[in-house]
N, C-alpha and C positions, 0 to 999 in steps of 0.2 A: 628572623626573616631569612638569615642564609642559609637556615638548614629547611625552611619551609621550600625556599626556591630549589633544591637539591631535589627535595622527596618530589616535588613536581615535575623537574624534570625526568627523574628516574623511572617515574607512574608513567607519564608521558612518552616516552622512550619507549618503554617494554610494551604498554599497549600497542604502538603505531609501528613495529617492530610485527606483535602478533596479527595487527590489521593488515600488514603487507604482504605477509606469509598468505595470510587467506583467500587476498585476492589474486594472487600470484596461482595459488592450485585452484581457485574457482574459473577461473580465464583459460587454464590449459583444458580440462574441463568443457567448460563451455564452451571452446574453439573444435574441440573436435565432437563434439556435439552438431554443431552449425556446421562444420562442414560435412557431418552424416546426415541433417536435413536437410541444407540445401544441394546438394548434390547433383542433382538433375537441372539444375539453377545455374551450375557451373562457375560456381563461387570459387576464389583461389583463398592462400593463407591471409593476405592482406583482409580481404572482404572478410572472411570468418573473423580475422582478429575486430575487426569492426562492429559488426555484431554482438560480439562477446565484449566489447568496449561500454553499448548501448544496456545490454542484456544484464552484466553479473554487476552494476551498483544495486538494485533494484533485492539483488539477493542478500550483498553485504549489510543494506539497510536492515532487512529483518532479524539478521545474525547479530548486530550487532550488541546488544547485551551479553550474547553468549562470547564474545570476541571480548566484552570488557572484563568476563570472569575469569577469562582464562589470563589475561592482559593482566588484571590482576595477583593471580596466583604466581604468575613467573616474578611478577615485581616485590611479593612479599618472601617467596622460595631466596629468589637474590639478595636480598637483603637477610634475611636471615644466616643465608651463609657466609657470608662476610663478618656477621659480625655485627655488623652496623643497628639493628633492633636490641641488641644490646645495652650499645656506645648510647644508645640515642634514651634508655630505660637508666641509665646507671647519670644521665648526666640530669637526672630529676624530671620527665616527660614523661605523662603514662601512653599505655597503649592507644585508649581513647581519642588523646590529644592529638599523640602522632595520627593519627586515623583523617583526622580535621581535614588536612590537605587533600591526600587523597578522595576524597569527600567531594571536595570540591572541585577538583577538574572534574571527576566522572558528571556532576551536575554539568559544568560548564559545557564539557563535552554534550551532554545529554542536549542543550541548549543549541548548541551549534547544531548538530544532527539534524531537529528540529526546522529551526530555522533557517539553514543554508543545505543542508546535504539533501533533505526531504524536495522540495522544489529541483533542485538537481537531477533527483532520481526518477519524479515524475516526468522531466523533460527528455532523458533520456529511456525511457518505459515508450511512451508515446513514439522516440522518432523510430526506437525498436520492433515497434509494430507497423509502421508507413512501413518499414523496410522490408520486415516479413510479408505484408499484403502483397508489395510488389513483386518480389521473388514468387513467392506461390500464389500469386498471378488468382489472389482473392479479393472479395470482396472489401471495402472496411469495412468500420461499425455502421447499421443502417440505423441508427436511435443518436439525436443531440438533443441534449436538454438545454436553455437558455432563455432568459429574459420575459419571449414574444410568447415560452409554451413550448412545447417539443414537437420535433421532429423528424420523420421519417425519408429513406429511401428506397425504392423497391425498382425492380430490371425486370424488365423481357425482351423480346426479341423486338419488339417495335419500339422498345426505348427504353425511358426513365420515367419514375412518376415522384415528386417530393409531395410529401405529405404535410402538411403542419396542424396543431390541434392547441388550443387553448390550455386542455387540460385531457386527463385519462384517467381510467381504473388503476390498481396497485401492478399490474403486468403489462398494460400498454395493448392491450387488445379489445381495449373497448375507450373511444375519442369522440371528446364533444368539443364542438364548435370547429368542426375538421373543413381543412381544402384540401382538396387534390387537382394537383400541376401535372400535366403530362406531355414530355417531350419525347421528341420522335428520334432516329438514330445520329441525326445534323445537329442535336440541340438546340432546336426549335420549338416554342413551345405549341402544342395543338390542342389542349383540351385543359377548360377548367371545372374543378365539380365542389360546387360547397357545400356542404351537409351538417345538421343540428346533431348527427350523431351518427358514428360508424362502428359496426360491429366485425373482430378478423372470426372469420369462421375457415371452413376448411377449403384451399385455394381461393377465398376471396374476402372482399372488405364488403359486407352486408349495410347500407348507407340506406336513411332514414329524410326527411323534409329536403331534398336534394334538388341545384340547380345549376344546370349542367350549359357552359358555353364554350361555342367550338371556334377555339382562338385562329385557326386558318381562315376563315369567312370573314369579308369586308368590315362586317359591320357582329361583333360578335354578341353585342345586346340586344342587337333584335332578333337573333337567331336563338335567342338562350331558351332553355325548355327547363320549367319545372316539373317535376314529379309529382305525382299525388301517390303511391305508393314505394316500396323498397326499391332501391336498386340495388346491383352486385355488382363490385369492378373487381377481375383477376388480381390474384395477386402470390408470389412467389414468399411471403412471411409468414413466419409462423411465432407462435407462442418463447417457444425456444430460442431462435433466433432474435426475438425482439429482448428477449430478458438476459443474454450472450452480449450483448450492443453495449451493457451499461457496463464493462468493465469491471475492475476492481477498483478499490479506494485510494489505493497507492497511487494509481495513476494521476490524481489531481492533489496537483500541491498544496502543502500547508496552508497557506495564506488564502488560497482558493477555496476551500472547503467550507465556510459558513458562508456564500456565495451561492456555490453549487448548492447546499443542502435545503437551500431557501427557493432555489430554482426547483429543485425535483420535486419539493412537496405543493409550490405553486402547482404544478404540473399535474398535480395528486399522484406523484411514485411515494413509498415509500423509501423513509433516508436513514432509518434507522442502520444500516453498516455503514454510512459514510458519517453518522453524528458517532457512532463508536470508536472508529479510527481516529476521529476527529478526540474524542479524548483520550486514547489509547497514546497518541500523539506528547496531548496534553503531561500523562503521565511518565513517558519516557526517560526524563530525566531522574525521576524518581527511580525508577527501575534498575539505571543505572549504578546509581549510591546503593543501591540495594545491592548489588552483583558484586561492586568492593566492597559492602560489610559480609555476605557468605565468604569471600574468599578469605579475609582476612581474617574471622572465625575460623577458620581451619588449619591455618598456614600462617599464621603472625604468631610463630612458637620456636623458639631456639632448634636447632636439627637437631642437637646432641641428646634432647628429649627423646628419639630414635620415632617410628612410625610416620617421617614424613608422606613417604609413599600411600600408606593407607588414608591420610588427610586430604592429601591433593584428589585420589580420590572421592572423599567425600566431598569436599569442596565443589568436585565438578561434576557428582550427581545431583548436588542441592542446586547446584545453578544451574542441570538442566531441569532438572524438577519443576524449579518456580519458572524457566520459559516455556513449561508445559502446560504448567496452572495457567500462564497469561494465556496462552495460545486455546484452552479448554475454555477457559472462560470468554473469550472471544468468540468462538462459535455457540456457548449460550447465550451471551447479548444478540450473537445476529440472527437466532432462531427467536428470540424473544420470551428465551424462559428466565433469566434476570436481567434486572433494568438495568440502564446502559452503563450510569456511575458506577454501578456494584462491579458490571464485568470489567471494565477500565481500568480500576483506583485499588479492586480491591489484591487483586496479586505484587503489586510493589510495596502495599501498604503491609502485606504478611511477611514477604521476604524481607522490610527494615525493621517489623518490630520483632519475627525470629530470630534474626542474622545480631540485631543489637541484644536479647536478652540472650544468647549465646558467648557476645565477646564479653557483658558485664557480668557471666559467672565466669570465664575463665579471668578477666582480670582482675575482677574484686572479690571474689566467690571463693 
C-alpha cells in the first residue's frame, strides 16, 4: 500500500506539474491574443487576463490526453533515472503490476474531468462569449432550443421580433406550428403572427395559414385578420447564421447533454455531434489509461539501455497519433460516415489494446 501511494503521488505530481506549465503558456498566449482583438474595446491587462481566464479552460480540456502522455513520459523518464523501476522489479513486482496504479488515477483523473471540469468549462465557454458579444458590440446566438420547441430572434430598425416554433427542418429554415412576436424599439409588443408553417427564403420568412393581430389596438381579437394566401415578413436571417446559433458541443455540460439532445430532436434538429461528444465524453477516461500504457511502452526501460531520446520520441508521436485518430474519427461521426459508437470507443479501444500488446512483449516477450 505504501509504495502504491508513492507511485500515485509521483504520477500525480509530474502530471499536475505538466498541467500548470500548459496553462501557464496557453494564458500568456491568449492574453495577448485578447488584447490584439479587443483592442478598439480598450481592454487593459486586467480585462485580457479575464478573458484568457474564461477562454484557455475550454482549450486545456481538449489537450488534456495529450497533457497526460507527456505527464506520463516525465513520470516514467524520473523514475527510471533514479533507479526506482529497478528497486521496484528486483523487489518481485513486474512491470504490469506496477502499471496498476498508475492506471488508475489517469481513470480517476479521466473521471473527474468528466464530471467536475467538463461543466466548468462549459460555464466558463458561455460567460466567455457574453463577454466577447459585448465588447464587439454583436449580436448573441439568435437560435435556443428548449422544452416549449425552439426559438428564434431576429432585429431591425423598428425593433425585435421572437420567433417560437414547435418544431423545424434539420437547418431551422423551414418551422411548423410558428408565432411571431414583434416589438417596437420601447419593448413593446405591437404585432402577433401565427402561422401552420414558415418558410426563411431570401430576406424574409415566407408564412403559410397565417393570423395576424395588432397588439397596439384596444381590442386586438377583433381586429385579427386571417390570410387566405402567403404572407412574407422581413427578415435579417439567414441559413448560415441560424446553423452559427447552435454552437459547439462543448459548450453544454456533461450532465446537460441527454437533456439538450432530447430537446433538439424534439425540435427536429439533428443531434448526432452532441450524442458523439456525449460519448466521446463517455470514453475519456478510457483514453486516458490509454495515454499511460503508450507512454509507458516506451519509457518504462532502465536509461542505461541507451536510446532514451529516440523512445520519448516515439512515445509522443504515438500519442499524438491516437489524438489524431480520435480527432479524424470525430469528424467521421459528425459527417455520418461511421456510426457514432465506432467514432467514439473505437480510438481508446486501439491505443489500450496496441499500447498493452507493446508492454507484454517487451515484459514477457
Amino acid at each position: 500500500m505504501t509504495l502504491n501511494l508513492y507511485i500515485a503521488r509521483r504520477f500525480l505530481g509530474t502530471v499536475g506539474r505538466v498541467f500548470l506549465a500548459f496553462f501557464a503558456i496557453l494564458m500568456l498566449i491568449d492574453m495577448i491574443e485578447q488584447l490584439r482583438r479587443f483592442s478598439d474595446a480598450g481592454i487593459g491587462l486586467a480585462g485580457a487576463a479575464h478573458l484568457s481566464l474564461l477562454s484557455v479552460p475550454e482549450t486545456m480540456y481538449r489537450i488534456l490526453p495529450l497533457i497526460m502522455v507527456m505527464g506520463a513520459i516525465a513520470n516514467f523518464l524520473g523514475l527510471a533515472r533514479s533507479s526506482e523501476l529497478v528497486v521496484v522489479r528486483a523487489a518481485g513486482r513486474s512491470g504490469l503490476r506496477f502499471l496498476l496504479t498508475p492506471l488508475l488515477v489517469s481513470v480517476a483523473l479521466g473521471l473527474l474531468a468528466v464530471a467536475l471540469f467538463n461543466p466548468l468549462v462549459a460555464a466558463t465557454s458561455k460567460a466567455y462569449d457574453d463577454m466577447r458579444s459585448e465588447l464587439s458590440q454583436g449580436g448573441r446566438s439568435v437560435l435556443s432550443v428548449a422544452d416549449t420547441g425552439l426559438w428564434l430572434r431576429q432585429g431591425s430598425t423598428d425593433g425585435q421580433t421572437v420567433i417560437q416554433a414547435a418544431r423545424s427542418n434539420l437547418d431551422g429554415t423551414e418551422l411548423f406550428g410558428v408565432t411571431f412576436l414583434g416589438f417596437d424599439t420601447d419593448g413593446r409588443p405591437t404585432r402577433r403572427v401565427e402561422a401552420e408553417s414558415a418558410k426563411l427564403v431570401e430576406g424574409a420568412w415566407e408564412l403559410t395559414g397565417t393570423k395576424t393581430w395588432d397588439l397596439a389596438s384596444p381590442n386586438p381579437e377583433l381586429t385579427a385578420v386571417v390570410a387566405e394566401g402567403p404572407l412574407a415578413l422581413p427578415s435579417d436571417l439567414t441559413p448560415e447564421r441560424i446553423r452559427d446559433s447552435f454552437g459547439t458541443p462543448s459548450a453544454i455540460a456533461f450532465w446537460d447533454l441527454p437533456g439538450y439532445i432530447g430537446d433538439l430532436e424534439r425540435a427536429g434538429f439533428s443531434a448526432r455531434a452532441y450524442k458523439l461528444w456525449y460519448q466521446m465524453e463517455l470514453a475519456l477516461p478510457m483514453l486516458m489509461a490509454a495515454m499511460v500504457l503508450v507512454a509507458a511502452g516506451f519509457t518504462m526501460r532502465h536509461v542505461r539501455l541507451g536510446g532514451t531520446g529516440r523512445m520519448v520520441l516515439y512515445a509522443l508521436l504515438a500519442g499524438f497519433g491516437f489524438y489524431f485518430l480520435r480527432n479524424f474519427a470525430q469528424a467521421l461521426g459528425d459527417s455520418g460516415q461511421i456510426p457514432v459508437l465506432l467514432a467514439a470507443w473505437s480510438p481508446p479501444v486501439a491505443a489500450v489494446m496496441l499500447s498493452l500488446g507493446l508492454l507484454l512483449h517487451l515484459e514477457d516477450g
